[in-house]
N, C-alpha and C positions, 0 to 999 in steps of 0.2 A: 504494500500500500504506500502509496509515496502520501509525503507529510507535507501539509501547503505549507507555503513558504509567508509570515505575517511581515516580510518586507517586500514584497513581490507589489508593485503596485495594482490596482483591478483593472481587470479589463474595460476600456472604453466603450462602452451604452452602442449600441446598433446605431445609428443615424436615421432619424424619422424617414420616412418615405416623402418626398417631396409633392405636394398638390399637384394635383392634374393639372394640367394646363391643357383650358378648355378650346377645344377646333369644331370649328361647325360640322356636323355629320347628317347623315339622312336621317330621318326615322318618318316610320309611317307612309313614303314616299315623297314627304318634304325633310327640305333644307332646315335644319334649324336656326337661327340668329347667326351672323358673323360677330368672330370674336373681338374687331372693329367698333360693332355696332350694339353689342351685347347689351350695355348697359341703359343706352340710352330707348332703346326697342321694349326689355322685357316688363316695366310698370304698363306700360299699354296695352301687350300680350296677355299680360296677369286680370286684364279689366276686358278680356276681348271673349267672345266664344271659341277662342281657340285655346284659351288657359288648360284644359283637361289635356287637351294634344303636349303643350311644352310640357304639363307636370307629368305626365307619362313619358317624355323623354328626357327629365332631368334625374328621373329614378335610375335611369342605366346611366347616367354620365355624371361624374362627382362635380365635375368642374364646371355644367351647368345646373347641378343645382346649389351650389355655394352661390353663384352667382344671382338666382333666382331667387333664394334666401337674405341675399346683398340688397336684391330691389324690392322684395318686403319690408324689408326694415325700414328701407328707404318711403313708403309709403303709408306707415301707422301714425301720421301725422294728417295725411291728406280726408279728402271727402269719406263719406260713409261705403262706398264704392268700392274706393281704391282701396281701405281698411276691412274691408270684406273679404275684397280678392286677395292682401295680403295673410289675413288668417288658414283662408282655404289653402293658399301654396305652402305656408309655414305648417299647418298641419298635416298634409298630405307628404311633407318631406320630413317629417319631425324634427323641425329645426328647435333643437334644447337653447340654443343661443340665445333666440328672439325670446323667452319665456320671461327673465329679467323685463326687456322693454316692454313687453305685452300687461305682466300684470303691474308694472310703474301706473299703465295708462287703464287699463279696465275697468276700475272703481271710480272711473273722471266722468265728470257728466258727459264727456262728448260721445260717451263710452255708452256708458247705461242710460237707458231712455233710450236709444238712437235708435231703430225699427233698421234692420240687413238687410242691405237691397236685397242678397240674391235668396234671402229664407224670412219674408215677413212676418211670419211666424214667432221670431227670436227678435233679439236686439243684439246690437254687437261686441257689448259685453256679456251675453251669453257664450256666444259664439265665440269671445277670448279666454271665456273661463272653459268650454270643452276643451277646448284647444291647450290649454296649461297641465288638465287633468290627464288628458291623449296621452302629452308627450313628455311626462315624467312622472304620471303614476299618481294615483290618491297618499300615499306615503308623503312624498315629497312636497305635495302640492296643500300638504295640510292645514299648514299657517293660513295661506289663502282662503281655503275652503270655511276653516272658521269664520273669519272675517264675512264669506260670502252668502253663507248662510242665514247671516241678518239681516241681509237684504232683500225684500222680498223677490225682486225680481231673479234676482239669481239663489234664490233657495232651494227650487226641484233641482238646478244643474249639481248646487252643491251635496243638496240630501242624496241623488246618487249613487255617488262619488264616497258620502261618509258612512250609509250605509253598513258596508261591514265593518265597520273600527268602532271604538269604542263610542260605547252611547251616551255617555258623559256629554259628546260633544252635540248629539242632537236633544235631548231631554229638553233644554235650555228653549227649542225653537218649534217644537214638537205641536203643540196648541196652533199658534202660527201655519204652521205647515198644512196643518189639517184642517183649518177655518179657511185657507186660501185656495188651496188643494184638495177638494175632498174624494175626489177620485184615487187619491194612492193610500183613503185608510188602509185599505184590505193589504196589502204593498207591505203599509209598516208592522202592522200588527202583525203580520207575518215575521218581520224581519227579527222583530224583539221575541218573538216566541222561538224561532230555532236558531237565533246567531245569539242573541241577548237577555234570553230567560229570567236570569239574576235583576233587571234590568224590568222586568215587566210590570213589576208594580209602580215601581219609581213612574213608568211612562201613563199606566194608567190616573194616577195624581195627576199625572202633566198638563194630559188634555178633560179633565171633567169638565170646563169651561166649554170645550166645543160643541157646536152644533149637535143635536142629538143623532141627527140623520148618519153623522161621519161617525159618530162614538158608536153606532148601532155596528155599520158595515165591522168597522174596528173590531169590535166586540164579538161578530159573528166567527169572520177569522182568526182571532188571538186564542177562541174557545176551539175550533175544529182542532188548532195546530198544538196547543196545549195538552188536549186532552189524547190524542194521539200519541204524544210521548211521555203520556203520565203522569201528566201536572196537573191532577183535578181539584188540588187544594191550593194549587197559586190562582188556577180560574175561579173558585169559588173567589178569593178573595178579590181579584181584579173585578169579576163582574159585579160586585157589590160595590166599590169603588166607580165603576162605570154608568151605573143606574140603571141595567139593562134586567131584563128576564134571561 
């Protein structure tokens, strides 16, 4: 066995791989952008109906999506539009980069309230907080997620997202949730009877306050899923708690 030598210096680290250096290529049977014109072409692309075509060619080519990543950044400032299409390429490329400037800007009024062009449905701080969750995980994205959850507008994006972590952190917004939302009793009551059990009293106190209609649905599923795994003495006491039969 030879014996290392502790004057031996170490050996010198591999050298990174050096970035692609991005060259226009085909795909699809088009040209993509020259590397000339790169920059100043893809904020336009990103707002065009051709965006699904480049994000589907910047997934095979690293160097044009760093650079497509370059002209989102470069856009979370502009109209609701251009802050639309930046989200879509930033989350279809999972750019972790942008996540810092994204949620700087998500909680700003130009943010929340703003209605997404391209999903009326959402506003585009929705749309920034999926996009945070996407691309580094309910773990990481937790600090946010608390914060976002007291908001109502972004509280089903947050709720989730929190979900399966501790319930600590939903209890708090639980009433809320479910006076706003009453379409996901059955959802939570679910959630707390086989992730959060320990927890199911706690949640029934939470919401006594709500609508009865939502405590009902609540109530009906906390009891199927409780009594299923043998918790007929936590439903007694939840349903009495709840005001239900």
């Amino acid at each position: 066995m030879t014996t290392p030598n502790p004057s031996r210096p170490p050996a010198p680290a591999a050298p990174e791989a050096a970035p692609e250096t991005y060259r226009a290529f085909e795909f699809e049977g088009r040209m993509t952008p020259g590397a000339e014109t790169l920059a100043e072409e893809l904020p336009a692309l990103l707002q065009s109906a051709e965006r699904d075509w480049l994000l589907r060619a910047a997934v095979i080519s690293e160097g044009l999506a760093e650079a497509v990543i370059d002209a989102a950044a470069s856009m979370l400032d502009r109209g609701a539009a251009a802050r639309s299409a930046a989200l879509s390429a930033a989350k279809a490329l999972a750019a972790r980069r942008l996540v810092p400037a994204v949620v700087e800007r998500m909680f700003g009024p130009r943010w929340l309230g703003c209605p997404d062009p391209s999903n009326t449905r959402r506003t585009i701080a929705q749309q920034a907080l999926s996009f945070v969750i996407k691309t580094v995980g309910p773990t990481a994205a937790a600090p946010h997620l608390e914060e976002a959850i007291a908001i109502p507008e972004l509280r089903v994006v947050a709720y989730g997202a929190l979900a399966a972590d501790s319930a600590d952190k939903l209890l708090p917004h639980l009433a809320d949730l479910l006076t706003e939302s009453p379409g996901l009793a059955a959802d939570v009551a679910t959630r707390f009877a086989l992730v959060h059990p320990e927890a199911c009293v706690d949640a029934c106190h939470a919401i006594r306050g709500v609508p009865f209609a939502a405590r009902k649905v609540f109530a009906v599923a906390l009891k199927k899923h409780l009594e299923r795994t043998g918790r007929i003495k936590l439903w007694v006491t939840c349903r009495a708690l709840l005001g239900v039969r």
